[in-house]
N, C-alpha and C positions, 0 to 999 in steps of 0.2 A: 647197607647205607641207610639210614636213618636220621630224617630231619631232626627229628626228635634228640636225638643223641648228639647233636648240633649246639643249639642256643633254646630252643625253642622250650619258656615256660610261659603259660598265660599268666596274667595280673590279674586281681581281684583286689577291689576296694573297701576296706574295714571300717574308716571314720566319714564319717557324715561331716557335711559340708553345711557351712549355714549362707544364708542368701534364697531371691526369692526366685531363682533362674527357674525357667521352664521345664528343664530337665536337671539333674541333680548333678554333678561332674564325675559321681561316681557310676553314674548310670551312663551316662555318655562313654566313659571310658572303657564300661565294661559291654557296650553297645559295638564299638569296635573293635573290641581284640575279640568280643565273640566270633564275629566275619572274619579275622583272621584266623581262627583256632580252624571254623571251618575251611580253609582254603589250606590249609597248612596238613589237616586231616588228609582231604581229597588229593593231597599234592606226597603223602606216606604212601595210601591206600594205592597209588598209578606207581610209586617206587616200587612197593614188594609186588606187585606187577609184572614189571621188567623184570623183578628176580624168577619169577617160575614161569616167565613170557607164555603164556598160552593167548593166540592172535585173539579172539573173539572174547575174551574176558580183557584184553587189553584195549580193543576198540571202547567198551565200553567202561572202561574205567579211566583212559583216555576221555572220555566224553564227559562223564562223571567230573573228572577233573573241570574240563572248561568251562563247564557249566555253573558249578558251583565259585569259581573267578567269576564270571559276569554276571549273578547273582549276589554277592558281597560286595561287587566295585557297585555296584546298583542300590544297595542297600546304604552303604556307605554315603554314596554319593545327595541320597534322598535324606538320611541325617542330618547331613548342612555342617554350619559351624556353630563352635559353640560361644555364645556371648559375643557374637562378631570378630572372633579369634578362629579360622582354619585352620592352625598351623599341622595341630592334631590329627585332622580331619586327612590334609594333603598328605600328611607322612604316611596314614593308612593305603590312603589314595595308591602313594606310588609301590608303597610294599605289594599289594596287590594287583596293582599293573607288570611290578618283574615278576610275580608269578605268571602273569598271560603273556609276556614275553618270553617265560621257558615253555610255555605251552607253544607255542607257535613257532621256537625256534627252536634250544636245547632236548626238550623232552619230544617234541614231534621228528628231530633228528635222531635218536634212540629209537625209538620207534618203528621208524622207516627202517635203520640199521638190522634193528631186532628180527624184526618180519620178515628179514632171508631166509632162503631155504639153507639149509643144514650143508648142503653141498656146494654152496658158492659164500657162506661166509666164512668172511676171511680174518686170521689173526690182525690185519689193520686194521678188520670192521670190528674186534676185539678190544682192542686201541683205541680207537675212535671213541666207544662208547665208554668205554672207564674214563676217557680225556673228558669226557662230554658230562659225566655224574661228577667228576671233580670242580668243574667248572660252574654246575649248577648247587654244589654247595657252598663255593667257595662265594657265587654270586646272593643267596639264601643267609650267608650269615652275616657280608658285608649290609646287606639291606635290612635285615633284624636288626644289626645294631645299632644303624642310625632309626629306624620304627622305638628303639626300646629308647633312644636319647629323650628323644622328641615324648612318649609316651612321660618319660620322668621329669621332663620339664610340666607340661601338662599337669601333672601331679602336684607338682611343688609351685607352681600359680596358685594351682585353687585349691592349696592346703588340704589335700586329703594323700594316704597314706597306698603304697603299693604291697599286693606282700604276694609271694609265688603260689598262686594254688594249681600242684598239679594232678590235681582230681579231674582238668579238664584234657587235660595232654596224654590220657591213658586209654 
């Protein structure tokens, strides 16, 4: 299972914007899908994880993960809006808050499931946990796609141009 193999391509902005804004709109926009690309990295890296579950590589890549969520909603957050327009700002806002929502709930109930011993897990807790990655991509791409809405709105206000570059997603 692979976010990546999802939805998930960064934006990169090609045209220059004119006006005498503080920050450039191309700079702003590529200021927050950066903080996304990393949360979205950290949130692969705790998936192949769970695939070769080893407990102490998982706490810490588990931790890897959270950290890197409240570090980006922090980042984010200290960014501000742009030209007195949030709207951008909030859609990152909340993409990055359902990722510490599957931190704290989805991926930390994996987790917990995973960490049984070999002798008491059970084809439910087998169950459980595919129900549980299904349910965190299915929550991962509904939440991309309104982040990518809102992102292309953004774009097409202040006239500059989107185009996939995924040199950043490899």
């Amino acid at each position: 299972m692979s976010i990546r193999n999802l939805i998930f391509v960064s934006f990169s902005i090609i045209l220059q914007s004119c006006g005498g804004e503080k920050i450039k709109p191309e700079a702003y926009n590529d200021a927050l899908v950066t903080e996304q690309i990393n949360v979205v990295k950290a949130s692969e890296e705790l998936q192949a994880g769970f695939d070769t579950y080893i407990k102490e590589d998982m706490e810490t890549l588990f931790q890897r993960y959270i950290n890197q969520v409240d570090a980006s909603l922090k980042k984010v957050n200290e960014l501000g809006d742009y030209n007195n327009d949030d709207t951008f700002q909030n859609a990152t806002i909340e993409l990055l808050e359902m990722y510490k929502t599957l931190g704290k709930k989805e991926y930390l109930q994996a987790k917990e499931i995973l960490s049984k011993p070999d002798s008491i897990y059970s084809k439910n807790d087998e169950a459980r946990v595919e129900l549980l990655f299904k349910q965190i991509d299915r929550t991962i791409q509904k939440a991309t796609t309104a982040y990518q809405k809102e992102q292309e709105k953004f774009a097409s206000k202040n006239k500059i141009q989107l185009i996939p570059d995924t040199t950043l997603t490899k």
